[in-house]
KOLTI-784006 format. One record per residue (C-alpha): residue number from 1; residue in three letters; x, y, z. Coordinates in Angstrom, 1 decimal, always signed. Layout:
BEGIN
NUM ALA X Y Z
...
# end
This chain:
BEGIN
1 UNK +27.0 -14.3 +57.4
2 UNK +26.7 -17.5 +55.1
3 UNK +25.2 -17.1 +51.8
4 UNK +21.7 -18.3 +51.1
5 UNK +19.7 -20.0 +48.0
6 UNK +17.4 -16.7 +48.9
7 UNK +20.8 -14.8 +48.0
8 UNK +21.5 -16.0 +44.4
9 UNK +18.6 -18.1 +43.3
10 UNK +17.2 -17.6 +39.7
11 UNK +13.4 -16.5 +40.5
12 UNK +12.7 -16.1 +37.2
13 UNK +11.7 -19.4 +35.7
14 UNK +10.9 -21.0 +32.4
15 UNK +8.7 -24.2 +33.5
16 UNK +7.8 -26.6 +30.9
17 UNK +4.6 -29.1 +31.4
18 UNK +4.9 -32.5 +30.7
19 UNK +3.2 -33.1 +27.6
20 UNK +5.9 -30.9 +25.7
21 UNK +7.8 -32.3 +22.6
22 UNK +11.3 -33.2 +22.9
23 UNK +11.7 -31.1 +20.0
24 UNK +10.2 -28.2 +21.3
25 UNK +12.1 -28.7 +24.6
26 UNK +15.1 -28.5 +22.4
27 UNK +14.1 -25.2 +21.1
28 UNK +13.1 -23.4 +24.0
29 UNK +16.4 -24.0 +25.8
30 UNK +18.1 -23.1 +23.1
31 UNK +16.3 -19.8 +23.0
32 UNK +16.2 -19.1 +26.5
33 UNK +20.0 -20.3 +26.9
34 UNK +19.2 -22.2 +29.9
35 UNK +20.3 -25.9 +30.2
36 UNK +16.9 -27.5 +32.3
37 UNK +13.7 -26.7 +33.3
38 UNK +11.2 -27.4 +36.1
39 UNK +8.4 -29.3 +34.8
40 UNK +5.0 -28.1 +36.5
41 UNK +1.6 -29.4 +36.2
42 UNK -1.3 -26.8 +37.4
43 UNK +1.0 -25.0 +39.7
44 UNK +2.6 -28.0 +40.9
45 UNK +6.4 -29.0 +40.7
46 UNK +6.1 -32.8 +39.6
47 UNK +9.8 -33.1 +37.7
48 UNK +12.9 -31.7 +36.1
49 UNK +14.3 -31.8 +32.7
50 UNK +17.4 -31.1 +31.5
51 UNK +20.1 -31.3 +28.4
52 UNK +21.5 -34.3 +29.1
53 UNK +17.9 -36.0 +29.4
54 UNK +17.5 -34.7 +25.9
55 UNK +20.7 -35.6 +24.7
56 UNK +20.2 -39.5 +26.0
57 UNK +16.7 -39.4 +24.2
58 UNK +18.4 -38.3 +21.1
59 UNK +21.2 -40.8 +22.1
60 UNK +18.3 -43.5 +22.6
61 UNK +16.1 -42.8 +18.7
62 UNK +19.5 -42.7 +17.2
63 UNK +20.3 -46.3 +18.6
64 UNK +16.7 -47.7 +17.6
65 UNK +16.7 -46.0 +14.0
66 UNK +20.3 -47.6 +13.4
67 UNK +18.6 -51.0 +14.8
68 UNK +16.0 -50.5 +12.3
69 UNK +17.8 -50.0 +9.6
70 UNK +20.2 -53.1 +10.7
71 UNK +17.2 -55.1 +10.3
72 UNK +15.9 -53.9 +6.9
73 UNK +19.8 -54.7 +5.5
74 UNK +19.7 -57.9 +7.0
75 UNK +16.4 -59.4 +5.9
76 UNK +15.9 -57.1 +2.4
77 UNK +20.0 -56.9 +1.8
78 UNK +19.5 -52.7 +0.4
79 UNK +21.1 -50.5 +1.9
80 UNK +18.9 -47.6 +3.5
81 UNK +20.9 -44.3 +3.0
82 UNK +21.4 -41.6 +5.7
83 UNK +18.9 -39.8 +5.1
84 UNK +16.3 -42.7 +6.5
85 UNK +18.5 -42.7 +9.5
86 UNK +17.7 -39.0 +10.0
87 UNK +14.0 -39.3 +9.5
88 UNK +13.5 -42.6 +12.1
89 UNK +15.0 -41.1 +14.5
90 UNK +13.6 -37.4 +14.0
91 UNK +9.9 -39.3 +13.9
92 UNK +11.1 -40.9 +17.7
93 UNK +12.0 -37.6 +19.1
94 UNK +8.7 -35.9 +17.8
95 UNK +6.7 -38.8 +19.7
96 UNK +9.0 -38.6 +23.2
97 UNK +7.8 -35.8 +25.6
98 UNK +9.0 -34.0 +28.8
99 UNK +7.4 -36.9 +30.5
100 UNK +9.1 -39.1 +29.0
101 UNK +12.5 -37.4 +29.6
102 UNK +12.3 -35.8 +33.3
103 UNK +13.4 -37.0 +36.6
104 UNK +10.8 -37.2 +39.4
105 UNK +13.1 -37.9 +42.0
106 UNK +13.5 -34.3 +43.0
107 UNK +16.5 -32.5 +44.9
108 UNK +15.2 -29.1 +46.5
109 UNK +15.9 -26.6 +49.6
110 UNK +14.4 -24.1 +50.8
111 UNK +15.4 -20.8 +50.3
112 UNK +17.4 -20.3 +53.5
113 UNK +19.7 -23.3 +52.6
114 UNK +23.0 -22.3 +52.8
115 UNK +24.7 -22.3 +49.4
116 UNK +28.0 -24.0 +50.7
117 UNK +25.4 -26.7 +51.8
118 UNK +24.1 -26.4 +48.2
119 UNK +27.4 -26.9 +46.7
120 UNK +28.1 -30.2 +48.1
121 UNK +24.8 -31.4 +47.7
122 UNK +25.2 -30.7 +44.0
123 UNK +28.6 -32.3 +43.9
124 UNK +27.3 -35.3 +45.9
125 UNK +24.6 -35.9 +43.6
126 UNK +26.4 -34.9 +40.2
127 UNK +23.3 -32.8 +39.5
128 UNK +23.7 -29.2 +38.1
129 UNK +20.5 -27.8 +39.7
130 UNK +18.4 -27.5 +42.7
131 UNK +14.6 -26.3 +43.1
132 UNK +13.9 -24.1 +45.4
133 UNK +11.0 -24.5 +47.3
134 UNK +8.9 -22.8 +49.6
135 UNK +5.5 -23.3 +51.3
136 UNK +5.4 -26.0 +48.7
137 UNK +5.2 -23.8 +46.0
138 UNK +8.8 -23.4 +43.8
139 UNK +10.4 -19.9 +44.1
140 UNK +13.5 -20.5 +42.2
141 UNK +16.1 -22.4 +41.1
142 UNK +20.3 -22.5 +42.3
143 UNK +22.6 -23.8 +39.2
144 UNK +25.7 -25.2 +39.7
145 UNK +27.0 -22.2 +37.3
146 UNK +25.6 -19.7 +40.3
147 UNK +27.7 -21.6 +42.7
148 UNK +31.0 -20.8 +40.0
149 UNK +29.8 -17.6 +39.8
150 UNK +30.6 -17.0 +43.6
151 UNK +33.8 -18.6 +43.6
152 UNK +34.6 -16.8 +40.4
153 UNK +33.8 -13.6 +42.2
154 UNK +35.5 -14.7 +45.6
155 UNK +32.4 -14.9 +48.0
156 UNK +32.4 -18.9 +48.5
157 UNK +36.2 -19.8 +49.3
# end
């Protein structure tokens, strides 16, 4: 009998909405020790957010605060110092919210997807995470670290 989502899903879920701070997107994931989040509007599943959006946001007001400061040593020759650096790009990533961040293009399943189908789809994709969804409504989440897991404990050869 093949494993299911239904089997090994997360159904405990920390959901974000879309007007959330990058910032505090930062901090809850570091407090809940999870690496993403389904963003949810009223009930309804309208993205995903993740680390690695957060880390190319981060990535992204770095790159502008280095431009501004590029400019400023350009056209006034000074030299801003570091700690300028730190504060354009912290004021960027107080501005950028979940909406900003998340993908809309979403990957789910339903909960009776088998996980060796999930695996692939996962690999396929180079995604670490699928919703999943049932009656339209999400009911969990599958992880590529779930799918490890099961290897790990020799139930998916």
């Amino acid at each position: 009998m093949p494993i299911l989502a239904r089997d090994v899903m997360t159904k405990t879920l920390v959901t974000v909405e879309p007007s959330l701070s990058a910032a505090d997107l930062e901090k809850l994931l570091d407090r809940e020790r999870i690496s993403g989040a389904p963003v949810v509007v009223d009930g309804r599943l309208v993205g995903v957010v993740s680390r690695t959006d957060l880390g190319r946001a981060q990535s992204d007001a770095s790159d502008r605060a280095e431009a501004i400061l590029d400019y400023y040593r350009d056209v006034g020759g000074g030299s801003p110092d570091r700690s300028e650096h730190a504060r354009l790009a912290g004021a960027r990533s107080e501005s950028v919210r979940v909406r900003d961040l998340m993908t809309a293009e979403l990957v789910t399943v339903t909960p009776e997807q088998p996980i060796a189908t999930i695996a692939r789809t996962l690999a396929a994709r180079g995604i670490h995470r699928v919703l999943v969804v049932e009656g339209g409504r999400l009911c969990g989440v599958v992880s590529s670290l779930d799918v490890v897991r099961l290897v790990g404990e020799g139930r998916l050869a």
